[in-house]
C-alpha positions as CSV (number, residue, x, y, z in Angstrom):
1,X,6.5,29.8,4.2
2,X,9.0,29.2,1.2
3,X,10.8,32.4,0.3
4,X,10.8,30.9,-3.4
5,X,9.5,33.0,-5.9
6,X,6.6,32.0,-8.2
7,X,3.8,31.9,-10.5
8,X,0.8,30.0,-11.1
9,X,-0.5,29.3,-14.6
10,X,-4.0,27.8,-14.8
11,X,-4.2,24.1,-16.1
12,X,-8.0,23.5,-14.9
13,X,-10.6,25.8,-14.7
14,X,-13.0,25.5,-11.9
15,X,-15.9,25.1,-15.0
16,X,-14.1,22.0,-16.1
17,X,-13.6,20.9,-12.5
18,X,-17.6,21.2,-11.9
19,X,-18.4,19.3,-14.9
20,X,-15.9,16.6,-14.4
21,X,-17.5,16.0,-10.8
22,X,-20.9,16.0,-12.5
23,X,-19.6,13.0,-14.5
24,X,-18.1,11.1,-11.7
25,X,-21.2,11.7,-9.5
26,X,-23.1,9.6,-11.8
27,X,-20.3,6.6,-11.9
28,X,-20.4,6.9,-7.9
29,X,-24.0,6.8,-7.5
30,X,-24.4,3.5,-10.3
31,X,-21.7,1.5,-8.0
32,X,-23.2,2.5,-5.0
33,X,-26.7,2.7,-5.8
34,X,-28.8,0.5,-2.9
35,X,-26.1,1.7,-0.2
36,X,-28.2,2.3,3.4
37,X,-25.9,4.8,3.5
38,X,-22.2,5.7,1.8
39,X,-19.3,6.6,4.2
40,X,-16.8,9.2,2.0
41,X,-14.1,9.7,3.6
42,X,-12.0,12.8,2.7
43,X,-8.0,12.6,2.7
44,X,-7.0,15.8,4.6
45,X,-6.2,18.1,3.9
46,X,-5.7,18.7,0.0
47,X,-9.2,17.2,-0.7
48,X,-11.5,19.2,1.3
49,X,-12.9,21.1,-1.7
50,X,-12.9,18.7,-3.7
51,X,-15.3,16.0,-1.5
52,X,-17.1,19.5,-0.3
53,X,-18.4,19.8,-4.1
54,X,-18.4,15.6,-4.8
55,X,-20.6,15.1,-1.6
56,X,-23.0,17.8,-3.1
57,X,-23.6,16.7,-5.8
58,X,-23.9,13.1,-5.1
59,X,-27.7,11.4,-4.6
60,X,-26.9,9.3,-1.9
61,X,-27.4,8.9,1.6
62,X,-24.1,9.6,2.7
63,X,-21.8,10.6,5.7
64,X,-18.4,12.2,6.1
65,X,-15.6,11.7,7.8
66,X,-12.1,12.3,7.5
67,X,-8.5,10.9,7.8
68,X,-5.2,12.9,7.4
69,X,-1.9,11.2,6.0
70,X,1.3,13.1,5.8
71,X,3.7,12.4,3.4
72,X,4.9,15.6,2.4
73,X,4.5,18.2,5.0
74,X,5.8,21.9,3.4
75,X,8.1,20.2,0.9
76,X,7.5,19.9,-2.5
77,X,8.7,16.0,-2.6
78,X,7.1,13.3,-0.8
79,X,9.3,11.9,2.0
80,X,7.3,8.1,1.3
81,X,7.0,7.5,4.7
82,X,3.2,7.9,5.7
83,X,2.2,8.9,8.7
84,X,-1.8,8.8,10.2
85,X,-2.1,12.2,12.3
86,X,-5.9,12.2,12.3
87,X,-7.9,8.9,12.1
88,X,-11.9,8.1,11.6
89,X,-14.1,9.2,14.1
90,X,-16.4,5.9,13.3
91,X,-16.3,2.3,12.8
92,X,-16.3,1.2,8.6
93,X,-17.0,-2.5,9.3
94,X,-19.8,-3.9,7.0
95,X,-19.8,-0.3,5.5
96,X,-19.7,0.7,2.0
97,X,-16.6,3.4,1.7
98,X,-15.1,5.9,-0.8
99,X,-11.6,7.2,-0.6
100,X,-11.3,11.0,-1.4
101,X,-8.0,12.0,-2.5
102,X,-6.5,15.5,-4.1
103,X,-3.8,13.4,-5.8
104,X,-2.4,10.4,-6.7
105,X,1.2,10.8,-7.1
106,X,3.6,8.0,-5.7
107,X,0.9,5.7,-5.1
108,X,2.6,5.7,-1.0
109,X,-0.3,7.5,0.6
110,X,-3.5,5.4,-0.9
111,X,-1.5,2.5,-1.3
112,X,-1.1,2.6,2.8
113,X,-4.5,4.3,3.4
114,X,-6.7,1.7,1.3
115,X,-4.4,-1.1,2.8
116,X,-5.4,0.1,6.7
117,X,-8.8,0.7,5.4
118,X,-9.4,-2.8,4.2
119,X,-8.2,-3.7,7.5
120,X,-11.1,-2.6,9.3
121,X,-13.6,-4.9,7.0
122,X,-15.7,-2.8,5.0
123,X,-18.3,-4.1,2.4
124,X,-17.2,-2.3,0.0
125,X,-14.0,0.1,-0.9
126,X,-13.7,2.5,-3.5
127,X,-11.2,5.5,-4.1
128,X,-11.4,8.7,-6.4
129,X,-8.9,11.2,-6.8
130,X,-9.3,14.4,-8.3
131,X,-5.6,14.5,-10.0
132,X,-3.5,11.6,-11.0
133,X,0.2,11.6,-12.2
134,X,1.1,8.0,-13.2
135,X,4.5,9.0,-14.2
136,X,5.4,9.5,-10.7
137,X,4.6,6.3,-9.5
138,X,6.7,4.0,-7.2
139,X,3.8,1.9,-5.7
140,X,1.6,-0.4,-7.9
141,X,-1.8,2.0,-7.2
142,X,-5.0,3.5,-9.0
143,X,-8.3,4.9,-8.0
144,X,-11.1,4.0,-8.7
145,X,-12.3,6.9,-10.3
146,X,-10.0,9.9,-11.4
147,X,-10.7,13.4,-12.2
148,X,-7.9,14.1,-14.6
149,X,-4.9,12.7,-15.4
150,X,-1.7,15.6,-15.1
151,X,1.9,15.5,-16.0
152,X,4.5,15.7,-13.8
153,X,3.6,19.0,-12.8
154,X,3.7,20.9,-9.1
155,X,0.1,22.1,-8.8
156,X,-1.8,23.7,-6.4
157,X,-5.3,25.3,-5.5
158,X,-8.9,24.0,-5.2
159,X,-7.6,23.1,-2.1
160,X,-4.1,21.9,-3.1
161,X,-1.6,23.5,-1.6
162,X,2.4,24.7,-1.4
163,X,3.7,25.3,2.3
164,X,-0.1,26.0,3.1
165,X,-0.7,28.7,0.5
166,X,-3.0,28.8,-2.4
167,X,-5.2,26.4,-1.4
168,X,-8.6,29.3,-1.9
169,X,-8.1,29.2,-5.7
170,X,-10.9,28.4,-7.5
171,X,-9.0,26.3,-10.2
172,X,-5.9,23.7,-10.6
173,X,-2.8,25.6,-11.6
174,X,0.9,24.8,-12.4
175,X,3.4,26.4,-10.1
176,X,6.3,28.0,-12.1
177,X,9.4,29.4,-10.6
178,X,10.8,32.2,-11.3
């Protein structure tokens, strides 16, 4: 735990969050309408609330799995080298696929998740992130879909964390320290 002290000021309330989903639920379901059956695959662990409420609200035949890059661990900057420490249960091959990721900051972690993904042949690839900050980026990388577009902000909650705390909040807020 980081003995820094802070604050957290709302930027997103979890009303805004619900309604932006809403919206993007009926992007999703347009590009992937037909599917047999849409494989979301959540990036753990910052997304977890966010594909819990996207996967909800989606009418689609769907199902989950999950993947968990590290490029961070408890530090506040990413260390750009990506590491896989929890791969997909199942085979994507022939599959339709969509990326869920918390945010989209460097570009290092989708750029090297879609890149192994499209490895394993699926029909089609999608991503959507709930956050994006495209000043931070180093690798030539955008979702598909993106919640809301941030500043170069530290941010945590609905599911975000900061050394593993905060991720319960119910909204997106900026972390200020004091």
């Amino acid at each position: 735990m980081s003995k820094q002290q802070y604050v957290i000021d709302q930027m997103i309330s979890a009303k805004t969050i619900a309604a932006r989903i809403e919206d993007l639920c009926l992007d999703i379901q347009k590009e992937f309408s037909g599917t047999d059956k849409l494989i979301v695959v959540g990036l753990l662990r910052g997304s977890f609330v966010f594909i819990a409420d996207l996967v909800r609200e989606l009418d689609l035949p769907i199902e989950v799995d999950f993947l968990e890059a590290s490029s961070y661990g408890d530090d506040m900057e990413s260390s750009r080298e990506v590491r896989i420490l929890k791969d997909l249960r199942g085979a994507i091959e022939g599959r339709d696929v969509l990326v869920v990721e918390d945010i989209v900051d460097t570009g290092h972690t989708m750029h090297h998740v879609t890149r192994l993904l499209k490895g394993r042949k699926p029909s089609k690839l999608r991503t959507i992130a709930l956050l994006d900050k495209p000043s931070r980026r180093e690798v030539d990388c955008k979702a598909d879909w993106t919640g809301f577009e941030i500043s170069d902000e530290f941010v945590v909650g609905y599911g975000i964390d900061f050394a593993q705390r905060n991720r319960n909040l119910p909204f997106i807020g900026k972390v200020r320290f004091t």
